[in-house]
N, C-alpha and C positions, 0 to 999 in steps of 0.2 A: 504494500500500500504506500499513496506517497506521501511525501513527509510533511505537505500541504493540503488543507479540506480545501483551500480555494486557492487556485493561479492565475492570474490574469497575463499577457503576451503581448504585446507590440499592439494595443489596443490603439485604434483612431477613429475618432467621431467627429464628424464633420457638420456643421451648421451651414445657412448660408454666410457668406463670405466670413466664417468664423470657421478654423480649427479647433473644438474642443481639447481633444485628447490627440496626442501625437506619438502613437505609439508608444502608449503607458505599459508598464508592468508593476505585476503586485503579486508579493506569496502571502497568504496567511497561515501560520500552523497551526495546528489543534490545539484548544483550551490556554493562547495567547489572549492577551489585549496589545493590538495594535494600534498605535495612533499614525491617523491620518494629516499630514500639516502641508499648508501652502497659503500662498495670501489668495483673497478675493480675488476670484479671476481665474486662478489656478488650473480647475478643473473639475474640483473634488467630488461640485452636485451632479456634473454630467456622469463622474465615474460611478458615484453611488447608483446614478439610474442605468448605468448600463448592468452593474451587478444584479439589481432586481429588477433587470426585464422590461424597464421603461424606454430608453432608448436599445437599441441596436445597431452593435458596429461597425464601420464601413471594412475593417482589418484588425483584426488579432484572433487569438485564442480563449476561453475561458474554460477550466477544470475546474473539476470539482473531485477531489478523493484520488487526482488523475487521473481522471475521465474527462473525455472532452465532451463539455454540452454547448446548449443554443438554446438561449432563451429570447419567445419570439413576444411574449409578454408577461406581464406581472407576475401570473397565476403560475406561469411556469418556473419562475424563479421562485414563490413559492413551495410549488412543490419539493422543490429540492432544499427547502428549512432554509430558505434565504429570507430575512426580514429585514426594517429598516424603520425606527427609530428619528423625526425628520425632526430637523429645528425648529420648525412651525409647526405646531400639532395638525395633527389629520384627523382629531376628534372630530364626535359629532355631540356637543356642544346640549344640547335638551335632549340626551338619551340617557340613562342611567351607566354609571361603572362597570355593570356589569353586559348591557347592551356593546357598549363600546367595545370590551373584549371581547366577547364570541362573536359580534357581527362579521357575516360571511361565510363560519363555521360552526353555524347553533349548533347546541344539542338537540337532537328531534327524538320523541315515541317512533314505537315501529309505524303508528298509525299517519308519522309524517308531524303533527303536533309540535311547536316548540316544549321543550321538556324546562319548563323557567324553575323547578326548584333544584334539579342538578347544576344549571349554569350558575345559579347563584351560590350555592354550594359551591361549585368548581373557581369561582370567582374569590369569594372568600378563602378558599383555602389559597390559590394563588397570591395573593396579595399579602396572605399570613406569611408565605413562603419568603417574599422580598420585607419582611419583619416590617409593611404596612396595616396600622387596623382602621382604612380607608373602609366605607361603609358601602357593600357593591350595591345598595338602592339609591344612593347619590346620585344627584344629574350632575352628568361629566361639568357643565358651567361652572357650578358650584363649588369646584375645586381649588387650590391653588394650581401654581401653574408646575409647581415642584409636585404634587401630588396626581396632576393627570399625566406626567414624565412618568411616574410609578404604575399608573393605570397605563401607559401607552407597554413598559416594558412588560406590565402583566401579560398585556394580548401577544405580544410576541412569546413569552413563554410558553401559552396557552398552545400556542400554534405547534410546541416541538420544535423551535427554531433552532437548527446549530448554529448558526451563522450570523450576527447580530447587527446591524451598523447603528453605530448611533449618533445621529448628526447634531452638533453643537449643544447637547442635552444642558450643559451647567451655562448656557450664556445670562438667562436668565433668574439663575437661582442665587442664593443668599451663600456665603460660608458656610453655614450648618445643614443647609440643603444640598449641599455639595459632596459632602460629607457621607451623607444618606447616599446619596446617589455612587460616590465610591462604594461604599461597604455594600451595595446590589452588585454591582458590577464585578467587583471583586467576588464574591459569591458565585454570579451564574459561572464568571472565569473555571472555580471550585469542581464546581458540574459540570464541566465538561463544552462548555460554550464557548466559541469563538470570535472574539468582539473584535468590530475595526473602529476606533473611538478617534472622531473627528472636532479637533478642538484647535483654536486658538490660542487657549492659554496654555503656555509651559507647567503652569500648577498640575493641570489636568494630566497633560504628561507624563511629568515624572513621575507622578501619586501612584498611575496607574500602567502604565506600556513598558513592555521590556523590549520594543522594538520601536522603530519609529521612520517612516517612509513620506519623503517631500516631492512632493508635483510643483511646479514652476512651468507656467504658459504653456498647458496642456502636456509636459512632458513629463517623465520618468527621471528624477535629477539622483537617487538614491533611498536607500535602507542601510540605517544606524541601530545598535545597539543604543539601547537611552544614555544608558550607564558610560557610554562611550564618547560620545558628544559633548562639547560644551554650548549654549547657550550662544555665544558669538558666531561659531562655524555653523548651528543650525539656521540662525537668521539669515547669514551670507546666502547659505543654501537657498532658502525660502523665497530672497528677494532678487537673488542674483545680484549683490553687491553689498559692502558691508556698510551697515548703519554703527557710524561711529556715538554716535547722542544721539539715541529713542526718544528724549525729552527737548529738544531743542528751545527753550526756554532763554529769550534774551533780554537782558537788563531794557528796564526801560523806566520813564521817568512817570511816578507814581502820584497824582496833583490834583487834590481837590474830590471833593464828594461829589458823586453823579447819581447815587442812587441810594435811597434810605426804607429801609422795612422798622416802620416802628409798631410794637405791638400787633403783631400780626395773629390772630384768632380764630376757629373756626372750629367749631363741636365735632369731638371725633375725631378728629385731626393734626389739629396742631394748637399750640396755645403760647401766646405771650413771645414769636417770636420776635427778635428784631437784630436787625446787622446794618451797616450801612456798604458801599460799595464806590470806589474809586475810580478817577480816570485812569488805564493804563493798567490797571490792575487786575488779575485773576485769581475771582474768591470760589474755593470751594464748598461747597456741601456736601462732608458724608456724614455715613452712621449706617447701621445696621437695615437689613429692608425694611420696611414698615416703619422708621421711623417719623415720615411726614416729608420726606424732602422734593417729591415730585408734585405734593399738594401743593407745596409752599409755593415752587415755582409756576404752578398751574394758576393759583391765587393771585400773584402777581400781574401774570398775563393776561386775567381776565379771564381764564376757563372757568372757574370755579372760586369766585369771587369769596375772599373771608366774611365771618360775621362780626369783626371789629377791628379795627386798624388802620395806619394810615401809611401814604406812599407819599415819598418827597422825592421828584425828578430836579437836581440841577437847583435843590432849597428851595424849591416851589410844591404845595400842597396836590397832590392830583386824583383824581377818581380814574376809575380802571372800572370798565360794567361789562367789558367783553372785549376778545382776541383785538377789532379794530381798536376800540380804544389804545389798548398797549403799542400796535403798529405806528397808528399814527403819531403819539406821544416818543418811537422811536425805540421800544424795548422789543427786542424779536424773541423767538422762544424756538428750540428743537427738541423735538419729543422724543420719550423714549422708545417707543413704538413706532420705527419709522417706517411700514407697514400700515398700521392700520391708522397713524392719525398723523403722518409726516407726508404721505406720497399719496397721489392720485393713480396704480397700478399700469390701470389701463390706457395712462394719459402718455403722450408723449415725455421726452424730457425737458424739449422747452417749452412747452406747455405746465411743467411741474414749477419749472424754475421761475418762472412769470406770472406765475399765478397769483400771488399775491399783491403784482407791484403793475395790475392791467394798463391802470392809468396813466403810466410812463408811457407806455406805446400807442395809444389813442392820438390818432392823429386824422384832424376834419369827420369824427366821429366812427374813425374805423381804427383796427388794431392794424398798424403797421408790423407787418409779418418779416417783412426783410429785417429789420432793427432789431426784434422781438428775436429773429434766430440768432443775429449776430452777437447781441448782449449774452445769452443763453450759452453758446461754444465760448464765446471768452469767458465767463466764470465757469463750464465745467473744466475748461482745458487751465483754469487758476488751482484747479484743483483736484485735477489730474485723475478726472475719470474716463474709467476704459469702456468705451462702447465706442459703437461704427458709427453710428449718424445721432443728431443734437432731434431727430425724429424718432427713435428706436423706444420703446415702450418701457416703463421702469420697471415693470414685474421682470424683462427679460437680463437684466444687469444683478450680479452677484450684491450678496447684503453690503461690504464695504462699498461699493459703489454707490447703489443706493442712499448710504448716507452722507456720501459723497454731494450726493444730487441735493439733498435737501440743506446741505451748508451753503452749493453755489445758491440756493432758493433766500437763505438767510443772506445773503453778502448784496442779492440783488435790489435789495429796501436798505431806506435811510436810516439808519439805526446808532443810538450811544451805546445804549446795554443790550446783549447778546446772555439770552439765559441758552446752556445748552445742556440736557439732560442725560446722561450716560453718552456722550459723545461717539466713544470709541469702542461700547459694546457690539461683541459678535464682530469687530473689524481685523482683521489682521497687523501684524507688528510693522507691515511697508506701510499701510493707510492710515497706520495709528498715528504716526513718525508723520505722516502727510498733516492730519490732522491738529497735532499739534503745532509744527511751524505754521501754522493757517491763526491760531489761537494765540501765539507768538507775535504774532504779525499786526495782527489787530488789535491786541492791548498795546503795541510799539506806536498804534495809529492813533490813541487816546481812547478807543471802545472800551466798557466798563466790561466785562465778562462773569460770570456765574457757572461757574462749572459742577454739576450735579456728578457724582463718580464713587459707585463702591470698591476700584482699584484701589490699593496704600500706593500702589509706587506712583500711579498716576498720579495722585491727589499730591505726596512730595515732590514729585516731579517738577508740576506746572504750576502750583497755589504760589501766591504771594498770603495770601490768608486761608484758612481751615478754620470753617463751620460745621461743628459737630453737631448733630441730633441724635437727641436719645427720647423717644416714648415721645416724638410729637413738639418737644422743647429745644431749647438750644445749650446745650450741657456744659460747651467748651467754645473758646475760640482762641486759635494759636495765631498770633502775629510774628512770631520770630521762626517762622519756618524752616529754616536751616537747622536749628538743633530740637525740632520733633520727631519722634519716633512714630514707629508704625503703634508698638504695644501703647503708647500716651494715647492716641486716636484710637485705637480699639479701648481702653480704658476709661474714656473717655463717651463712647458710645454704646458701653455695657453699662455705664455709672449709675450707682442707684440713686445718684441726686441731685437731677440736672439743678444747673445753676446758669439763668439768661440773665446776670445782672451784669457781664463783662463785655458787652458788646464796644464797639469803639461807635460814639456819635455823640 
C-alpha cells in the first residue's frame, strides 16, 4: 500500500485568462495534519475544489491509497471519505444541529421514513465525541460561529470521512476557541484521520502540522518538515521574496485631537467608554471577543447608534444617526465581515469601490463611467490587488483581495478618521505587510486611524496607543507602547476590574 491516502501530480487548472494551478503537487500521509500555506491568490481554494470534485483538471494525476481516480463531481469525491470543512460555513442556517449533519445522508426506516430519533441520537453522540455538549435540537443560526465549526466537523465525521480539509477554521475564532478546535483536530488526527489544515496563521501551524506545503501563483514551491523551517525562509517561500518589517510602521508626527469618544453607553454592550484619538496616530482596540469592540466602533459610525454619549470631531460636538452621517462628517469605517457587510459580491469592482462616493462622478446628471473606472484601477493598483479587469466580480477574487477592495473603497471618500475592524483577518502575511504600509501611510498623511485587532503582535506592531476592553468597559490604556507586553494586554483584558478613569482627554 502506498505510503500516501492522497497524491496529487503536476495538477493545472485553468480559468479564463487565469492559471489557477500550474502543475501542483501534494502527498498527504495517513493520520498527518498537514498545513496548507500561501498568500491570497495562491491557489489553495481552487486546489481544495479540485480534491473534492468541484472543479476538474485540465493535467495531473490524483490517488488515492495509490490508486489513480477521477472525480467528475462532488458526490464522487465523496464517496471516496473526501470532505471539506470551508471558511464560510455551508450551513443551513434555520435547520436544526442535527439536520445540518445528516442532511444528504439521513437515517431512513426500511419503510423509507426519516428515522429522527436515531439521527439525533447519532448526532449527540457525535458531538459528545468532539467533547461538545452543543444541543443537536439547536437551529444551526443560533450558534456561535466556533460552535457550528464543531457542528460542520461533526457532519464530516458522520460521513466516515478519512480525508478532512479544513479551510481557515480558527480565522474567526477567539484564543480559547482555538484551543477547542486544536484539541478536535488533534483527536480525529488520534483516529486515524487525515487533515490538510489550511491556515494563515503560523500559531495554527506549529500547534498543529508536522508537515507543511507552500503554493505561490498557482505553483508547487515545496514541503517542509515544520520543525525544520524557520518563520523567515517560510514567508520568502510564500511570497516569493523576503519581507524584511511585516510591520512597517513609520515615525510620524503625532498633533492635536481629531476625534473624542466620551462616555460612550449602550445596554448590553458597552458602558462608560471613552478614549480620544489623534492626528497621525494609530489607536488600537483589543480585548478578548465579546468584549464590545466592534459595537463601539459600529456606535461610532452610526450603525448602531449608543444610548448615551457624546462624539467631538476636530473639538466640535456632533450627532452621528447613521453610516451617512459619519461619511459625511469624514469618519469611514471597514467591517469585519467583509463579505456580508463590506462588498456588494455580485457587483463589479468598480462598482464596489465607488459606491459610496457616487457623487464624485455625477457629471450633467449622469455617472461619468470613464472617470468612475479610472479612479477605481488607480486605488486598487495603490493597493495592489490581483484581479484581470477593475470589471471582474468580487465574489471571484480570493479573501485578501477582497479586502483589499474595500480599503481602495475606504481611500476613495474624504475622510480624517479611518475606523478599520480586524483589518488583516483571514489575509495573508504579503497583504498583511501590504496592508499595513497602506495604514502607515495614512496616519504619515495626518488620518486619525482606529484599528480594531485581536492579533498581540499586530496591535504592538502598529499602535501608537492600546485600548483595552474587558466585559464591554475600557480596563486599560497603554501610551508608552514600546515597553508593553503581550501578557500586560492579555492581563489587562482578563482583569477583573476594568478601570475607564485613565483615558487621555
Amino acid at each position: 500500500m502506498s505510503e500516501y491516502i492522497l497524491e496529487l501530480k503536476g495538477i493545472t487548472k485553468v480559468f479564463p485568462g487565469v492559471k489557477a494551478l500550474d502543475k501542483a503537487n501534494f502527498q498527504l500521509k495517513r493520520g498527518e495534519i498537514h498545513a496548507l500555506m500561501g498568500e491570497n491568490g495562491a491557489g489553495k481554494s481552487t486546489f481544495i475544489k479540485v480534491i473534492t470534485g468541484v472543479h476538474q483538471p485540465e493535467e495531473g494525476e490524483i490517488f488515492i491509497n495509490g490508486k489513480r481516480v477521477s472525480f467528475k463531481d462532488p458526490k464522487a469525491a465523496f464517496e471516496k471519505s473526501i470532505t471539506a470543512i470551508y471558511q464560510h460555513g455551508t450551513a443551513y442556517p434555520y435547520l436544526t444541529v442535527t439536520e445540518n449533519i445528516f442532511i444528504g445522508h439521513e437515517k431512513l426506516y426500511k419503510s423509507g421514513l426519516i428515522n429522527w430519533r436515531q439521527m439525533k441520537n447519532n448526532a449527540k453522540r457525535l458531538l459528545t465525541r468532539l467533547g461538545s455538549n452543543i444541543d443537536p435540537s439547536a437551529i444551526m443560526g443560533s450558534l456561535t460561529v466556533a460552535e457550528q465549526q464543531i457542528v460542520e466537523i461533526a457532519k464530516a465525521i458522520s460521513t466516515n470521512a478519512q480525508i478532512i480539509i479544513m479551510d481557515e477554521p480558527t480565522a474567526a475564532l477567539s484564543k480559547r476557541e482555538c484551543e477547542e478546535l486544536y484539541h478536535i483536530t488533534e483527536r480525529l488526527r488520534d483516529e486515524g484521520c487525515s487533515i490538510i489544515f489550511i491556515s494563515h496563521r503560523f500559531e495554527d501551524m506549529y500547534r498543529l502540522a508536522s508537515r507543511v506545503t507552500v503554493l505561490r501563483d498557482g505553483k508547487y514551491i515545496g514541503t517542509w518538515n515544520v520543525d525544520e523551517i524557520s518563520n523567515e525562509i517560510l514567508i520568502s517561500k510564500m511570497v516569493g521574496r523576503k519581507i524584511s518589517q511585516i510591520y512597517p510602521k513609520e515615525k510620524t508626527t503625532i498633533d492635536g485631537e481629531i476625534l473624542r469618544i466620551d462616555g460612550f453607553s449602550k445596554t448590553g454592550y458597552f458602558k462608560d467608554v471613552s478614549f480620544s484619538l489623534r492626528r497621525g496616530e494609530i489607536l488600537a482596540i483589543t480585548g478578548l471577543v465579546g468584549a464590545g469592540r466592534t459595537e463601539v466602533c459600529q456606535a461610532i459610525f452610526g450603525i448602531s447608534p449608543p444610548d448615551k454619549g457624546n462624539i467631538y470631531l476636530e473639538g466640535k460636538k456632533i450627532k452621528i444617526k447613521e453610516p451617512l452621517d459619519a461619511m459625511r462628517r469624514g469618519i469611514g469605517y471597514l467591517p469585519e465581515d467583509r463579505q456580508k457587510q463590506g462588498l456588494i459580491l455580485n457587483w463589479s469592482l468598480v462598482q464596489n469601490v465607488t459606491l459610496s462616493t457616487l457623487e464624485k462622478f455625477k457629471e450633467n446628471g449622469r455617472i461619468n463611467q470613464s472617470k468612475e473606472r479610472r479612479v477605481a484601477k488607480e486605488l486598487l493598483e495603490k493597493v495592489s490587488t490581483k484581479a484581470n479587469s477593475v470589471y471582474d466580480k468580487a465574489s471571484g477574487l480570493s479573501g485578501g483581495n477582497q479586502q483589499k477592495v474595500i480599503v481602495a473603497k475606504i481611500l476613495n471618500s474624504d475622510l480624517k478618521v479611518i475606523i478599520l475592524d480586524e483589518p488583516t483577518k483571514g489575509v495573508d502575511v504579503g497583504a498583511k505587510s501590504q496592508i499595513y504600509k497602506i495604514m502607515s501611510d495614512l496616519a504619515s498623511q495626518g488620518f486619525g486611524i482606529i484599528m480594531v485587532s485581536s492579533e498581540m503582535p499586530e496591535v504592538l506592531g502598529m499602535a501608537d496607543t492600546i485600548v483595552v476592553m474587558q466585559e464591554g468597559r475600557v480596563s486599560k490604556i497603554f501610551t508608552d507602547v514600546e515597553n508593553v507586553t503581550q501578557e500586560q494586554i492579555l492581563e489587562a483584558a482578563m482583569g477583573s476590574s476594568p478601570d475607564n478613569t485613565s483615558w487621555r482627554g
